[in-house]
ROGUKE-504252 format. One record per residue (C-alpha): x, y, z; chain. Coordinates in steps of 0.05 Angstrom, whole numbers. Layout:
REC       px       py       pz   mol
REC        X        Y        Z     A
...
END
This chain:
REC       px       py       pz   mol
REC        0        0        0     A
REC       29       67      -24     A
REC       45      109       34     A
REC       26      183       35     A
REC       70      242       41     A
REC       43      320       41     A
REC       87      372        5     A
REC       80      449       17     A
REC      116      494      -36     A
REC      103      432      -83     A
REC      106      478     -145     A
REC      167      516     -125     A
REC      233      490     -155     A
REC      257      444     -110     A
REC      185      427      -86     A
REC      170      407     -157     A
REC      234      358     -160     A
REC      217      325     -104     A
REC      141      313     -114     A
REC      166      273     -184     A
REC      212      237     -139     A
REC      170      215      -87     A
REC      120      192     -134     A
REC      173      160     -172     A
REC      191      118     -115     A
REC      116       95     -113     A
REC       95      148      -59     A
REC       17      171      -57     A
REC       37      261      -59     A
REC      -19      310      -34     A
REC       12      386      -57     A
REC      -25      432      -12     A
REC      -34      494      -56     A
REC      -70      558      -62     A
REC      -98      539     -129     A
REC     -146      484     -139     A
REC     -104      465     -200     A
REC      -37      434     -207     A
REC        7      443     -255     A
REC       -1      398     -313     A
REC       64      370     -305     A
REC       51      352     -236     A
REC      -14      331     -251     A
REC        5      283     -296     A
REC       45      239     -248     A
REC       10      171     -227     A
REC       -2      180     -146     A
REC        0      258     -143     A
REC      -61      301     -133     A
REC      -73      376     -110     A
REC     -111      400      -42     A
REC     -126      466      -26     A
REC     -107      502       41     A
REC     -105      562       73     A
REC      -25      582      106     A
REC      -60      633      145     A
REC     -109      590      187     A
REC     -117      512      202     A
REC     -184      490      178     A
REC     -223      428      136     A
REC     -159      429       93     A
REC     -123      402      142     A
REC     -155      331      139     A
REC     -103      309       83     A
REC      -51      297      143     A
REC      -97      242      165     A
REC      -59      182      157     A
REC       -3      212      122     A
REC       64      185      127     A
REC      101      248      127     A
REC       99      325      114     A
REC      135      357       91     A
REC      142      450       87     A
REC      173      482       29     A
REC      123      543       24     A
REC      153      608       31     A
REC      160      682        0     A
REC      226      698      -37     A
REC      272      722       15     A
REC      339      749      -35     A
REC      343      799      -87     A
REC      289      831      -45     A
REC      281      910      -29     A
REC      269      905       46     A
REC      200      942       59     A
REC      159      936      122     A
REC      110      905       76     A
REC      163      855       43     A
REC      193      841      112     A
REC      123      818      132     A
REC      103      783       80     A
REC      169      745       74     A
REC      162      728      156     A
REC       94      711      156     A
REC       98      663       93     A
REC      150      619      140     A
REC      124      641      208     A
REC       59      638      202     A
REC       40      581      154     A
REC       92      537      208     A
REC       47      550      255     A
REC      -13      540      220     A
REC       11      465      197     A
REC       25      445      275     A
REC      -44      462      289     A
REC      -73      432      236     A
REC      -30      363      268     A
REC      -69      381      325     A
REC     -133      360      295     A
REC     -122      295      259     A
REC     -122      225      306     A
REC      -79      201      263     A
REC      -13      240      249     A
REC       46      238      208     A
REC      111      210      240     A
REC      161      262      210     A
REC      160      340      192     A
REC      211      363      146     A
REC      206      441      142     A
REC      249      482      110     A
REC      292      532      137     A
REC      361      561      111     A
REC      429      580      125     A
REC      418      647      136     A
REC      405      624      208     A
REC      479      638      221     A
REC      478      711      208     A
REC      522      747      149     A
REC      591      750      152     A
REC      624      797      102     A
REC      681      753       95     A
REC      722      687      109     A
REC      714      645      178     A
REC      706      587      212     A
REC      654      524      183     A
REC      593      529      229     A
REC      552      456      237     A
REC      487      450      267     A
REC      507      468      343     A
REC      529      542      315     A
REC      492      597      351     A
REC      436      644      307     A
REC      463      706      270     A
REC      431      775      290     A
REC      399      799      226     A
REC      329      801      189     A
REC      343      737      157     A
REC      373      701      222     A
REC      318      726      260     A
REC      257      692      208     A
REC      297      626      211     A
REC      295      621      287     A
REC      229      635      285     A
REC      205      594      229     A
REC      252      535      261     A
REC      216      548      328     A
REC      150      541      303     A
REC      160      473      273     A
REC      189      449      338     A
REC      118      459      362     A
REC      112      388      327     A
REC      154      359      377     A
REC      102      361      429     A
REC       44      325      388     A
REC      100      264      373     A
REC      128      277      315     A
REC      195      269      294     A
REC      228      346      270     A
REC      275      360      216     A
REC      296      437      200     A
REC      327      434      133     A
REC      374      497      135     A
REC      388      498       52     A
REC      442      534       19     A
REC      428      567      -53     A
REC      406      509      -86     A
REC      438      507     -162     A
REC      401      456     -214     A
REC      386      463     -281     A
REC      315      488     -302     A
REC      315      551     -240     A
REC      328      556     -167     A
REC      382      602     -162     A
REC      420      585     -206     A
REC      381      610     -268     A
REC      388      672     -220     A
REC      461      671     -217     A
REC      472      654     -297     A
REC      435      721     -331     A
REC      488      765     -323     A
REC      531      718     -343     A
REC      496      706     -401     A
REC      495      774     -431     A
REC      574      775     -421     A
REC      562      815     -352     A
REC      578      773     -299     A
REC      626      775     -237     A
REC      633      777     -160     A
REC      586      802     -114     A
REC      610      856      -73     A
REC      674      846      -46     A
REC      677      778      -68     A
REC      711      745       -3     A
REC      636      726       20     A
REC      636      653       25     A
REC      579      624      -13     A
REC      534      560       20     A
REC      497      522      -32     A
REC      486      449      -54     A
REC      461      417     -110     A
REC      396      401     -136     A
REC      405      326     -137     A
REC      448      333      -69     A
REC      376      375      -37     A
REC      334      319      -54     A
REC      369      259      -30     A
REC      379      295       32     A
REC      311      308       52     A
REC      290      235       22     A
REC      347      211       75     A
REC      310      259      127     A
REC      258      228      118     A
REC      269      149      115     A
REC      325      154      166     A
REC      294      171      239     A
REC      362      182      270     A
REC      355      255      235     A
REC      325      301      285     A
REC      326      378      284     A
REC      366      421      240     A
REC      407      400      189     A
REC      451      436      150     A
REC      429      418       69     A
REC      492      449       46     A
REC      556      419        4     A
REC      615      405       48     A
REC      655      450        9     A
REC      639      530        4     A
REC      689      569      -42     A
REC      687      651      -30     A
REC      641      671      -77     A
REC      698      709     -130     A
REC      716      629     -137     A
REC      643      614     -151     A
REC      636      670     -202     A
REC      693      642     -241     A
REC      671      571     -233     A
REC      601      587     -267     A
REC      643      632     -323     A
REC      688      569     -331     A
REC      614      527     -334     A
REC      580      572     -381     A
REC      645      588     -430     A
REC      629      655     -410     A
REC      675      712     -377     A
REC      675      737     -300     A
REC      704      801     -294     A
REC      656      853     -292     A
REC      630      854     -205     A
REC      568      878     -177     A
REC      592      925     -132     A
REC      564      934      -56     A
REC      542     1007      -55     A
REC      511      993     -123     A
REC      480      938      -89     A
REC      455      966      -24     A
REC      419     1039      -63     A
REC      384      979     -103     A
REC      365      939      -50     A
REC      369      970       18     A
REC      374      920       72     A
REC      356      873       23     A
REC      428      870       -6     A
REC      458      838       63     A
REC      439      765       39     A
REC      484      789      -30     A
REC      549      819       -4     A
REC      555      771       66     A
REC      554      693       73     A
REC      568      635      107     A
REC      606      567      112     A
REC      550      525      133     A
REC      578      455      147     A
REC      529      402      134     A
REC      562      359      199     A
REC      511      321      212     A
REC      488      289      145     A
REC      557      269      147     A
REC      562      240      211     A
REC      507      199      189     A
REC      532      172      125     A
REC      504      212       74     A
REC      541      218        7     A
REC      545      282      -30     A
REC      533      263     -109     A
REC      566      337     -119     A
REC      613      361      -62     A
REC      652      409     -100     A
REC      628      473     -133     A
REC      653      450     -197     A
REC      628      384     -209     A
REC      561      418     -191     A
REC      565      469     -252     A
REC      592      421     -291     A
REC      519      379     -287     A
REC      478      433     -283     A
REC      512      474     -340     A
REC      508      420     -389     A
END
């Protein structure tokens, strides 16, 4: 009997990916959606079917987690390359925030609940540093910004899990590079029209992982029950992002010598521009500790696949 999983975000580029590869692997998918309608791409996978909710308030929707194996949270406003308004700020908190807390009490309701919650989170939990430092795993203390300050909070809503039994995975996720979109298609443009460089000073270290990588690690998350809490979904290795920009000219046959600069940056984007010209080393320590296997653990390889 086909067990059943419930996706959030299940039209967004990574949500998409893995919807087609649960259902691949003979899974029964509910993508919880404002629309009535899915996609027809998604619609036209055997075992995957739409259901309306509301991320705002728990309500009838919220019987599709009866019986389900697993959910799993991917929803959420687009948090870089943002101007930060009040209203964007808001919007961007309450899209985690708020819809996190919605989905643990909507678990409230059913008899029957799921045994894992996978929600998403990211690695701008550690704060932005403008430049080089030391890898930070799991146990690393929150950064102090906008950004730092929605992933605690989104992480400590889903937590609220925790009490009702289930088993609680925060997947912090670097910028996840594919090919088809994600940030990557981002990233490429300026490239493409011969423009392309560093961001700001360049020494920012840049945390991302690969398409491929991002899937099998929240499949691992949730098959494997020894993964509890957050969990760093980044590559082991994070070049400073002047190494990145060449790596994607190198991918692209395309040159990497013209920079964004970081007062162009911050008149365009305000507060906004802090995820651009700061990083992190996220560490994923504890997918490693636990066996996983990066398919892509160096920057290169990565572009190399998702270039071609």
């Amino acid at each position: 009997m086909a067990e059943r999983v419930v996706v959030t975000g299940g039209t967004g580029y990574v949500g998409r990916a893995l919807v087609r590869r649960l259902a691949a692997a003979g899974n029964e998918v509910v993508v919880l959606s404002r629309s009535p309608e899915l996609p027809p791409d998604l619609a036209a996978l055997s075992g995957v079917r739409g259901a309306v909710w509301d991320p705002s308030a728990a309500g009838e929707w919220g019987r599709v987690l009866e019986g389900a194996r697993a959910l799993v949270h991917l929803a959420g406003r687009k948090a870089v390359g943002e101007r930060y308004t009040a209203a964007v700020k808001r919007e961007i908190l309450e899209s985690r925030v708020r819809s996190t807390e919605v989905l643990v009490e909507a678990l409230e309701r059913v008899e029957r609940k799921p045994s894992v919650f996978v929600c998403a989170s990211g690695v701008g939990y550690f704060g932005g540093q403008p430049g080089d430092h030391a890898p930070l795993d799991e146990s690393a203390p929150p950064g102090d910004d906008f950004l730092a300050h929605v992933c605690v909070e989104w992480e400590s809503r889903a937590r609220g899990a925790e009490r009702l039994g289930l088993r609680v995975v925060s997947a912090r996720f670097g910028a996840v590079l594919g090919r088809g979109g994600g940030a990557l298609a981002v990233m490429a443009l300026p490239f493409k029209l011969l423009g392309g460089g560093p961001i700001g000073s360049g020494r920012q270290l840049f945390s991302w992982v690969h398409l491929e990588d991002a899937l099998g690690a929240l499949e691992f998350a949730l098959a494997d029950a020894r993964v509890v809490g957050p969990v760093n979904v980044a590559a082991p290795n994070t070049p400073a992002f002047a190494e990145a920009a060449r790596e994607l000219g190198r991918a692209l046959h395309r040159p990497s010598w013209l920079p964004a600069p970081t007062f162009a940056l911050r008149a365009l984007f305000g507060e906004g521009a802090l995820p651009l010209v700061t990083g992190q080393r996220a560490y994923p320590a504890k997918l490693l500790g636990l066996g996983f296997k990066f398919r892509y653990p160096t920057l290169r390889e990565a572009l190399a696949e998702a270039c071609s």
